[in-house]
N, C-alpha and C positions, 0 to 999 in steps of 0.2 A: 620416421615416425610422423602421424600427421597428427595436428594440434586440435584440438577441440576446444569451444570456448565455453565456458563455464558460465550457465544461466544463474543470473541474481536467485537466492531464496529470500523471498522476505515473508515472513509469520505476524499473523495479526491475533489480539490479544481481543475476547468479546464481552463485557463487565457489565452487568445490570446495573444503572444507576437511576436517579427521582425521576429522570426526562426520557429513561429506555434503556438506551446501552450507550457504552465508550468502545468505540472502535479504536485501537493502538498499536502502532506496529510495534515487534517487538526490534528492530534492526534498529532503526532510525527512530528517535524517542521524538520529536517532535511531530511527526506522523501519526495524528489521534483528531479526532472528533464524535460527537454526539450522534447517534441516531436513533430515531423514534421507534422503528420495528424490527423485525428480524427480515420484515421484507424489505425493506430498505439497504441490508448491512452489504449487499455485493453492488451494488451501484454506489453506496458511499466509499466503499474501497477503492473501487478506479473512479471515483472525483477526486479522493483524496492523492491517489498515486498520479492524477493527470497535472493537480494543482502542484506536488511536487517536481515536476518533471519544468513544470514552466516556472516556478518561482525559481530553481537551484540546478537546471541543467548542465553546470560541470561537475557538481555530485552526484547526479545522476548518472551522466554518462561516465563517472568514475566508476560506480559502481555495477554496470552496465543495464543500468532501469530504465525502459522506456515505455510509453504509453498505451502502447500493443498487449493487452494482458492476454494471457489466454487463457481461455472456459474449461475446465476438467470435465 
């Protein structure tokens, strides 16, 4: 049988608030910030996921997150 490794989901949460929107992931609860537009919201994503990735890189790589997002 050969293994296949099993890619992270992680799901973000998009909330209108006074400043635009709260970007939050739903996995990791501290994974959230502010953004101004909706054009903003996929570049706030991988800052947010890159600033993870260097602030806590053995939860990351527990989780197997790394900084390479890919585009759908």
């Amino acid at each position: 049988m050969v293994g296949t490794q099993k890619l992270p989901k992680l799901t973000f949460t998009i909330d209108p608030n006074a400043n635009g929107y709260v970007v939050s992931c739903s996995e990791i609860s501290y994974l959230f910030t502010d953004t101004g537009s909706v054009e903003e919201i996929d570049q706030t994503i991988r800052t947010l996921i890159s600033d993870y990735v260097e602030s806590f890189p053995d939860d990351a790589q527990k989780r197997g997150i790394d900084k390479n997002i890919a585009r759908k």
